[in-house]
Wavefront OBJ file of the C-alpha trace (Angstrom):
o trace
v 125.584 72.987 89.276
v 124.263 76.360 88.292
v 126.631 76.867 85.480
v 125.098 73.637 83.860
v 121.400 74.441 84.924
v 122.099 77.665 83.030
v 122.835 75.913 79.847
v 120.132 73.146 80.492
v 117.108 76.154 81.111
v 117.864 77.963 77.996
v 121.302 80.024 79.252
v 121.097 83.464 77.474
v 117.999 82.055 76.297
v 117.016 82.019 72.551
v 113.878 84.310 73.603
v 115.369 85.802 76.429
v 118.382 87.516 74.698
v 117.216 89.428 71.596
v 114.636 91.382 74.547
v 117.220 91.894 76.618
v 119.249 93.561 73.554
v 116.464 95.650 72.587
v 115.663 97.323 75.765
v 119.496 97.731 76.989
v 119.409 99.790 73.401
v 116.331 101.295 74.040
v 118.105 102.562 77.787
v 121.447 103.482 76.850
v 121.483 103.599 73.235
v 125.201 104.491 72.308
v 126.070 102.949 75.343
v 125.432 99.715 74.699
v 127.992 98.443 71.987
v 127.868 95.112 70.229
v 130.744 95.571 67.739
v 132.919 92.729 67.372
v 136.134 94.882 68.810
v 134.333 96.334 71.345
v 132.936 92.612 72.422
v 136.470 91.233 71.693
v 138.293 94.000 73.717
v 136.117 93.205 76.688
v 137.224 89.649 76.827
v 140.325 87.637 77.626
v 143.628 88.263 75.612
v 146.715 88.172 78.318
v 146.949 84.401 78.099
v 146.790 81.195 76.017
v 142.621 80.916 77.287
v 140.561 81.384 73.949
v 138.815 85.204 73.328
v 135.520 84.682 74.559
v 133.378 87.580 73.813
v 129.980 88.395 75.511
v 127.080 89.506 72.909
v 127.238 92.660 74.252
v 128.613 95.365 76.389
v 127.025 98.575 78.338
v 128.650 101.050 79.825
v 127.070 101.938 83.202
v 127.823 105.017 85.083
v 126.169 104.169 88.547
v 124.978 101.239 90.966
v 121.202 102.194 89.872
v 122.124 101.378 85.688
v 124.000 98.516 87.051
v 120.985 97.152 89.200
v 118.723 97.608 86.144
v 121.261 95.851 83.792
v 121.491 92.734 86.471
v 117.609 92.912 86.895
v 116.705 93.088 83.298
v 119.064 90.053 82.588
v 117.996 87.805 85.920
v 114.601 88.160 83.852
v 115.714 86.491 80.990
v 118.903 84.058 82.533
v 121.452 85.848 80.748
v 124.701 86.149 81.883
v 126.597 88.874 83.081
v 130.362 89.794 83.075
v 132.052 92.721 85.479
v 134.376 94.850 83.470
v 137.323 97.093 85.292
v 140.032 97.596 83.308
v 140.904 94.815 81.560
v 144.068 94.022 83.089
v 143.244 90.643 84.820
v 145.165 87.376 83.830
v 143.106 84.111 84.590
v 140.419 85.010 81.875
v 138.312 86.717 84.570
v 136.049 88.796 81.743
v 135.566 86.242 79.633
v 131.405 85.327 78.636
v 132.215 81.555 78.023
v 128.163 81.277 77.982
v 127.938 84.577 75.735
v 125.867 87.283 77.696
v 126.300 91.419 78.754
v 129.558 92.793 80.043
v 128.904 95.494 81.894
v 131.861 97.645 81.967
v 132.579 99.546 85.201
v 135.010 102.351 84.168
v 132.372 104.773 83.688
v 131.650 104.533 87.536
v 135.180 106.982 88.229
v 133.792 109.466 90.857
v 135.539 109.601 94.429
v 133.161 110.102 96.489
v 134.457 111.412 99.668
v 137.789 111.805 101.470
v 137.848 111.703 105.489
v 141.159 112.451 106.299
v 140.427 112.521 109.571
v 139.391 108.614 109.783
v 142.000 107.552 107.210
v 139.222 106.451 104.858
v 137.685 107.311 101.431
v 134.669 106.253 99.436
v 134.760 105.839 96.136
v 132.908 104.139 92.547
v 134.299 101.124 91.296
v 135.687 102.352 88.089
v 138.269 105.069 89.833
v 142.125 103.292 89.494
v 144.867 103.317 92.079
v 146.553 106.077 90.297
v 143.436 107.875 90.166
v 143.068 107.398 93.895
v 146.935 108.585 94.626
v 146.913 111.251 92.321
v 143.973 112.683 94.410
v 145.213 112.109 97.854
v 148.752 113.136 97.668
v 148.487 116.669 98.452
v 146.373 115.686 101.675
v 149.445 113.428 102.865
v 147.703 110.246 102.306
v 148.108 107.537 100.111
v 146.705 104.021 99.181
v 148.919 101.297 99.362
v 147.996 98.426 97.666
v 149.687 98.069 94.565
v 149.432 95.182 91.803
v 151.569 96.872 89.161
v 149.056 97.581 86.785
v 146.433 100.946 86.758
v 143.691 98.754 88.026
v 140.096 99.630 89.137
v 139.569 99.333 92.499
v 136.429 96.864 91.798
v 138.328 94.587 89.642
v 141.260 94.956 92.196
v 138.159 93.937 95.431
v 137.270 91.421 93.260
v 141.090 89.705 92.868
v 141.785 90.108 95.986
v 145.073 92.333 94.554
v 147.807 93.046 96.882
v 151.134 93.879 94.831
v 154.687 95.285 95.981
v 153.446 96.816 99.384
v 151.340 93.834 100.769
v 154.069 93.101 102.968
v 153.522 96.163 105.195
v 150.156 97.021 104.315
v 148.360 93.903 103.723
v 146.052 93.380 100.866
v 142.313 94.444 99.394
v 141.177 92.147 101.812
v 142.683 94.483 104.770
v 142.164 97.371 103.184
v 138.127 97.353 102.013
v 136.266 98.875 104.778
v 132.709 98.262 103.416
v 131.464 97.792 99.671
v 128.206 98.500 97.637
v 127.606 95.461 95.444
v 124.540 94.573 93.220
v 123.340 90.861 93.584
v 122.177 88.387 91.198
v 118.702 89.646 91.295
v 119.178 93.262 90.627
v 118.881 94.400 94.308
v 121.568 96.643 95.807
v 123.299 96.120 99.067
v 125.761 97.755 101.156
v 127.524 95.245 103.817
v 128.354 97.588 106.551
v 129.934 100.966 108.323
v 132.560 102.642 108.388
v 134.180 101.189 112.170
v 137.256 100.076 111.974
v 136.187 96.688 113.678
v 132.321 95.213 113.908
v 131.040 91.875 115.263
v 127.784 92.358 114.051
v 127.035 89.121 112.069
v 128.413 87.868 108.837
v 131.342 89.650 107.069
v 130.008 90.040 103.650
v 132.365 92.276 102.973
v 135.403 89.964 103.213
v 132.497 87.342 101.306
v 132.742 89.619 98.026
v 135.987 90.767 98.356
v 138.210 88.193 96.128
v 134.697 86.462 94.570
v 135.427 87.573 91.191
v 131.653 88.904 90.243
v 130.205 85.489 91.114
v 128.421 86.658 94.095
v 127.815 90.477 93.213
v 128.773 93.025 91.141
v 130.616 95.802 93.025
v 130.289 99.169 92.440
v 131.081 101.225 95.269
v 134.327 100.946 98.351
v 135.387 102.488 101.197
v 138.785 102.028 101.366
v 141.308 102.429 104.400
v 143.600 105.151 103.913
v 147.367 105.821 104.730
v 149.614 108.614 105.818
v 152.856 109.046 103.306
v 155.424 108.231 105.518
v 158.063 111.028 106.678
v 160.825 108.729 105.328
v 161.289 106.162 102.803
v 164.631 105.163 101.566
v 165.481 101.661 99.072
v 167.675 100.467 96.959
v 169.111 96.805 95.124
v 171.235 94.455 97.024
v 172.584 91.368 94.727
v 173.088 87.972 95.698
v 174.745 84.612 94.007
v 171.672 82.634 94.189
v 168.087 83.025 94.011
v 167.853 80.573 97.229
v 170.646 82.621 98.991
v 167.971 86.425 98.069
v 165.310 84.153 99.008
v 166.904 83.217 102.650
v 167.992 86.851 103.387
v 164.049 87.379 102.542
v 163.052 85.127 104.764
v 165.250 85.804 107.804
v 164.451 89.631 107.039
v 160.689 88.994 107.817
v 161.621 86.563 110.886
v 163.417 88.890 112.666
v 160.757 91.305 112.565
v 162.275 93.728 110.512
v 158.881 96.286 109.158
v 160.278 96.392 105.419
v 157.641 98.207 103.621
v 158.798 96.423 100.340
v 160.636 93.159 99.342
v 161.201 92.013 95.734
v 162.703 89.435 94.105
v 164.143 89.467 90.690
v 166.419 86.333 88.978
v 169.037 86.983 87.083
v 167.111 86.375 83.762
v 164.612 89.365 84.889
v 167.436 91.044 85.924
v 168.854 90.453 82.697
v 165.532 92.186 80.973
v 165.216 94.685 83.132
v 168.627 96.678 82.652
v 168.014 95.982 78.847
v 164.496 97.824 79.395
v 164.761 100.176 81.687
v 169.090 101.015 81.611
v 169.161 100.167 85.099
v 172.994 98.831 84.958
v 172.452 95.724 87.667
v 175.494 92.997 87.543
v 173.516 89.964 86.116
v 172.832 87.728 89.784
v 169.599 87.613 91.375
v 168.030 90.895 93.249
v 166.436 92.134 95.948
v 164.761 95.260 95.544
v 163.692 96.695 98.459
v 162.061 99.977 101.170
v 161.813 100.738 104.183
v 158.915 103.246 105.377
v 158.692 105.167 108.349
v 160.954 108.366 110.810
v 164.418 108.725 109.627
v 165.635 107.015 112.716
v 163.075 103.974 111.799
v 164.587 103.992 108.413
v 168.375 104.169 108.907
v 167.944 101.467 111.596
v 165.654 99.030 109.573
v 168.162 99.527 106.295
v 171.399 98.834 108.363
v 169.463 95.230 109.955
v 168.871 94.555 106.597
v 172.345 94.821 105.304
v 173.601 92.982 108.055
v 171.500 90.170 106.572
v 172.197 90.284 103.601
v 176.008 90.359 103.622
v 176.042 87.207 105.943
v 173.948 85.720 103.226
v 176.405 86.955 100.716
v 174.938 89.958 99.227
v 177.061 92.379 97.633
v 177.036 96.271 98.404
v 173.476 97.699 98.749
v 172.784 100.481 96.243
v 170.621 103.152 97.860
v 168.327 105.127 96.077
v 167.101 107.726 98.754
v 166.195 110.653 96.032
v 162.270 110.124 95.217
v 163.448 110.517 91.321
v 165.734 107.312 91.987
v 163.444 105.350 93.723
v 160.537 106.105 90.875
v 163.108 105.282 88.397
v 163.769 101.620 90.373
v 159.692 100.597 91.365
v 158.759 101.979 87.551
v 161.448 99.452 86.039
v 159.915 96.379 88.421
v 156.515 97.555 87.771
v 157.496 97.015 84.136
v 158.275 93.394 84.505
v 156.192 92.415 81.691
v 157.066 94.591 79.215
v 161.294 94.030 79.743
v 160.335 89.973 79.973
v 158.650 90.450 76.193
v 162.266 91.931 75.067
v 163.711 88.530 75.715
v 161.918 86.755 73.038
v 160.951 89.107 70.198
v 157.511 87.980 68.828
v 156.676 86.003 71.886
v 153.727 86.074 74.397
v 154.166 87.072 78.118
v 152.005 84.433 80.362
v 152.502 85.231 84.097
v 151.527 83.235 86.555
v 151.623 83.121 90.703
v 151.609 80.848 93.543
v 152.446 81.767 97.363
v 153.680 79.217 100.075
v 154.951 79.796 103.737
v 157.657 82.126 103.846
v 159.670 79.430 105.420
v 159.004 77.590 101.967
v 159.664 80.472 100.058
v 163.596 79.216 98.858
v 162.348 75.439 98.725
v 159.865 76.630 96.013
v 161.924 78.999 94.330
v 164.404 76.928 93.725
v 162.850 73.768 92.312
v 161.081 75.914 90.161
v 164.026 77.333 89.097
v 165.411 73.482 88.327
v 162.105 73.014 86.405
v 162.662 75.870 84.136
v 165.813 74.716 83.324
v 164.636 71.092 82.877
v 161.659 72.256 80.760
v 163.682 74.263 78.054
v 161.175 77.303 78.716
v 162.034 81.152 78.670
v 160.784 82.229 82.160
v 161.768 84.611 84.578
v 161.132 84.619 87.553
v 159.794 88.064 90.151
v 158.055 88.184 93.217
v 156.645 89.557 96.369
v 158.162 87.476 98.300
v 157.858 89.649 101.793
v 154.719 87.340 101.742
v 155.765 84.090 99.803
v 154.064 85.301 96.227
v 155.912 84.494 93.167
v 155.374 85.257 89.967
v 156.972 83.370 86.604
v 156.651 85.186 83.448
v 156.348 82.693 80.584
v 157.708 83.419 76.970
v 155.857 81.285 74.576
v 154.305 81.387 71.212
v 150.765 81.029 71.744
v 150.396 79.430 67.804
v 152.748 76.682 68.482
v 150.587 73.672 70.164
v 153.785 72.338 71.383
v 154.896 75.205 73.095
v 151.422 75.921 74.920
v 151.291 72.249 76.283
v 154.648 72.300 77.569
v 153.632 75.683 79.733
v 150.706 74.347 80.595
v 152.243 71.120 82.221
v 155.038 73.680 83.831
v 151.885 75.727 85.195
v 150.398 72.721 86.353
v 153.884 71.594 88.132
v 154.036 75.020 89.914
v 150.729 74.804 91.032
v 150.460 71.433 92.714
v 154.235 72.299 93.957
v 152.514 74.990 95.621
v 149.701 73.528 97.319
v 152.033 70.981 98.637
v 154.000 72.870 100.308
v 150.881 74.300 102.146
v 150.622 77.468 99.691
v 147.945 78.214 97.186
v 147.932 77.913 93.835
v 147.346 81.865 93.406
v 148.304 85.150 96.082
v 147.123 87.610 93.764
v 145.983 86.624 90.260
v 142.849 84.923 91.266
v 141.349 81.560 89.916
v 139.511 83.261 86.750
v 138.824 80.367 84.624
v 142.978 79.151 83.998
v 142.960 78.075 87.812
v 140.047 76.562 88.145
v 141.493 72.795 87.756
v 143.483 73.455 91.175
v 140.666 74.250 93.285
v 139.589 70.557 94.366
v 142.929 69.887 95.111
v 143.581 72.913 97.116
v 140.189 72.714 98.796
v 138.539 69.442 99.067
v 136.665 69.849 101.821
v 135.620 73.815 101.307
v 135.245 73.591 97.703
v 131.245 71.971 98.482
v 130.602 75.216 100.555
v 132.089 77.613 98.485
v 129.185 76.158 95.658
v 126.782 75.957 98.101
v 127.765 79.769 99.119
v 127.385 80.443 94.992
v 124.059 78.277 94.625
v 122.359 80.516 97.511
v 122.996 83.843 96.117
v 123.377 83.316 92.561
v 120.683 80.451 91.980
v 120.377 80.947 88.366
v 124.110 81.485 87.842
v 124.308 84.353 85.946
v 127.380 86.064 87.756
v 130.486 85.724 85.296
v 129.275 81.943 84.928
v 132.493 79.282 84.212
v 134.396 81.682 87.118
v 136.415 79.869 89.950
v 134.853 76.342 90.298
v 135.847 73.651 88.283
v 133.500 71.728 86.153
v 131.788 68.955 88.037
l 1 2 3 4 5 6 7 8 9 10 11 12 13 14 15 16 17 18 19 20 21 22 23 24 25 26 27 28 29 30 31 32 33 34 35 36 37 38 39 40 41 42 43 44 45 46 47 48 49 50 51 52 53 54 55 56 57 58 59 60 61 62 63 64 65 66 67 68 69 70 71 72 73 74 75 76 77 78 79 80 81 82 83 84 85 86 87 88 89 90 91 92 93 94 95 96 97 98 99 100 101 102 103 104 105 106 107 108 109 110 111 112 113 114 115 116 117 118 119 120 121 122 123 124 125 126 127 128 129 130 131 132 133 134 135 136 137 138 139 140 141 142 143 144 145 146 147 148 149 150 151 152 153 154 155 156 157 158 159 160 161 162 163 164 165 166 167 168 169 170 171 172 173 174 175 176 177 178 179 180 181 182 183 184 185 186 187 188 189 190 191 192 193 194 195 196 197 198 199 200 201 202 203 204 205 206 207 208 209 210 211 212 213 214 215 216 217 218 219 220 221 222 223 224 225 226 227 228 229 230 231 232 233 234 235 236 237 238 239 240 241 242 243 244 245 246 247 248 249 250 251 252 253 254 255 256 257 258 259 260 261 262 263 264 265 266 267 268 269 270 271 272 273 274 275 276 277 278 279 280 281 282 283 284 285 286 287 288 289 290 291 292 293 294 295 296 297 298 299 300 301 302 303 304 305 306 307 308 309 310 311 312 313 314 315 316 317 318 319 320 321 322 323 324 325 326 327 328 329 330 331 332 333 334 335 336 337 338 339 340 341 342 343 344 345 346 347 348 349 350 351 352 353 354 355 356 357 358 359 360 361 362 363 364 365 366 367 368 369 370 371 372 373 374 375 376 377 378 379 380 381 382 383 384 385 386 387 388 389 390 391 392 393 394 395 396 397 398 399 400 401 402 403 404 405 406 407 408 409 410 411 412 413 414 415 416 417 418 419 420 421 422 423 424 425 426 427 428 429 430 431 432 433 434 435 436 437 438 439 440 441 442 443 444 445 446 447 448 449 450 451 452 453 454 455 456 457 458 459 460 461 462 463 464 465 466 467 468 469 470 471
């Protein structure tokens, strides 16, 4: 495998990596950083995966310094590492084989805005809020939305989707074309700007959700959206988890456009009023919004509420003012932070999986029973409009004990998952903490995904110990 024949031919190379050091300095002198913070910051700290740092980092500020970074190290078979912001959760920045993190932020321009096609192009580095701020006084937005200010290259790269993926699909659906660099320094852009092409391979949809293994993007066009004329939301409780995860479920059978569907248990419920003073009564919740013309709106909301009161929801609390609403997605958006309140010195280790929708309550609930069985401190929130779930572990990340018994809970969730037909990640990505699952989940594509790796990354450079599990 080329992670292996990386090590066996010399990896970052004794020779190779003190030349490579000197003429990165030589080219972007402050820019290149290999301070031990610096390093550290630019690896993995959101889980219980060790802090891997890379030997150094440079800060690039277009494809060209980025193509002469990935040529200059393809010379010498040192790794490299794509940096956005920092904010992914499988250990996706991590230099397990050492190497040159090339972080991505300084690549922040937008490029162009074509209101009239619903598209924009812009560098890697800009963030979703970035993005939004820009576009809202055109009427237009960008919808998907992980939580977290994200770059929109480590967000291509994940394959992010978030609280609106329900309506608006994911990055997948919403990447129009991409400029990526390739292992050996060369630049490619992998189409147009038509909203549909059957001309050849879809490399866009190749890179999109590869994680820097088979390019490093710098550049998107991304589909754009109008802001809708109305949006109105609000909380409806329920008894259960399985009975919020039912009126979910039949919401999303019967057709019903709901622009966003989230579920929070009682436990996050339970963090979240402590957090963010929202006053909830303690059951499970269903936060949800509805986009579209007033008459869309009112008619979608009232469906809804039919549902859920014959599923036993109690009375749905609107929040039509845009202050409200802010005050409601801000608090959810903030999951991580109320979940740390629950535990005071603890570590917040979230985690995803995403089954059928018609799974969606089956899952929920026996990982609900496995919590409980497991004597962990987990909440539970999800987008489950689509089937994605997410539980937010509360463990010390000294205590041995503690880590094993999430990582056998993770490892429950995961193969519960795939069972049930789902995968063991919608939205976090495989990183290297998933990377166990993948035979399982893909016997029989796992071979061509490596073979797929092999061809375009021969000497494995790209963010090597990513995605497949050791041989």
């Amino acid at each position: 495998m080329v992670v292996s024949a990386l090590r066996k031919e010399g990896g970052r190379g004794e020779d190779g990596l003190p030349g490579v050091l000197d003429r990165l300095k030589a080219q972007f002198g402050d820019r290149m950083s290999q301070g031990a913070e610096i390093r550290r910051q630019h690896a993995n700290t959101t889980n219980w995966l060790p802090n891997e740092p890379a030997d150094a980092v440079v800060f690039a500020q277009s494809t060209e310094e980025v193509a002469d970074i990935v040529r200059l190290c393809a010379e010498a078979r040192v790794p490299v590492i794509p940096f956005g912001t920092g904010t992914g959760l499988e250990g996706h920045v991590n230099a397990p084989l050492g190497g040159i993190s090339i972080d991505l932020s300084g690549l922040n321009r937008i490029l162009a805005v074509r209101a009239e096609d619903l598209d924009c192009t812009v560098e890697a580095g800009v963030t979703r809020h970035q993005i939004n701020d820009h576009l809202r006084d055109q009427g237009l937005f960008f919808p998907i939305d992980p939580g977290a200010n994200a770059s929109l290259g480590g967000m291509a790269s994940t394959r992010a989707s978030g609280t609106n993926a329900v309506r608006y699909g994911t990055m997948r659906d919403n990447v129009i074309n991409l400029t990526a660099v390739m292992a050996d320094g060369s630049i490619v852009r992998t189409g147009g700007r038509a909203k549909k092409s059957s001309a050849g391979y879809d490399l866009t949809r190749l890179l999109v959700g590869s994680e820097g293994t088979l390019g490093v993007i710098t550049e998107l066009t991304l589909r754009l959206h109008g802001i809708p004329e109305a949006i109105a939301g609000g909380v409806c409780s329920f008894p259960t988890v399985e009975d919020a995860c039912n009126a979910t479920i039949l919401t999303i059978q019967s057709g019903i456009p709901v622009a966003r569907i989230e579920l929070l248990d009682t436990l996050m419920v339970r963090a979240t009023n402590d957090f963010a003073k929202l006053g909830l009564k303690e059951t499970p919740h269903l936060f949800v919004e509805f986009h579209g013309s007033s008459a869309s709106v009112k008619e979608q909301s009232e469906l809804f509420g039919e549902i859920a009161a014959s599923l036993g929801g109690g009375e749905f609390v609107w929040a039509t003012r845009p202050e409200d609403r802010s005050k409601l997605w801000h608090a959810r958006h903030e999951a991580y932070f109320a979940a740390k309140g629950l535990r005071a010195g603890a570590s917040v280790v979230a985690t995803d999986v995403c089954v059928p929708i018609s799974r969606l309550a089956e899952c929920v609930a026996e990982t609900t029973v496995d919590i409980e069985q497991s004597g962990l401190i987990a909440p539970i929130v999800g987008h489950v409009g689509d089937g994605n779930f997410h539980v937010q572990l509360l463990i010390d990340i000294e205590n041995a004990q503690e880590v094993a018994a999430a990582e056998h809970f993770v490892g429950r969730l995961n193969e519960r998952a795939i069972a049930m037909e789902g995968t063991c990640t919608g939205e976090h990505g495989i990183g290297q903490g998933k990377r166990k699952y993948m035979k399982l989940e893909h016997p029989s594509g796992l071979p061509i995904m490596r073979a797929i790796k092999q061809a375009l990354d021969p000497l494995g450079i790209l963010n090597p110990g990513k995605i497949f599990p050791d041989p």
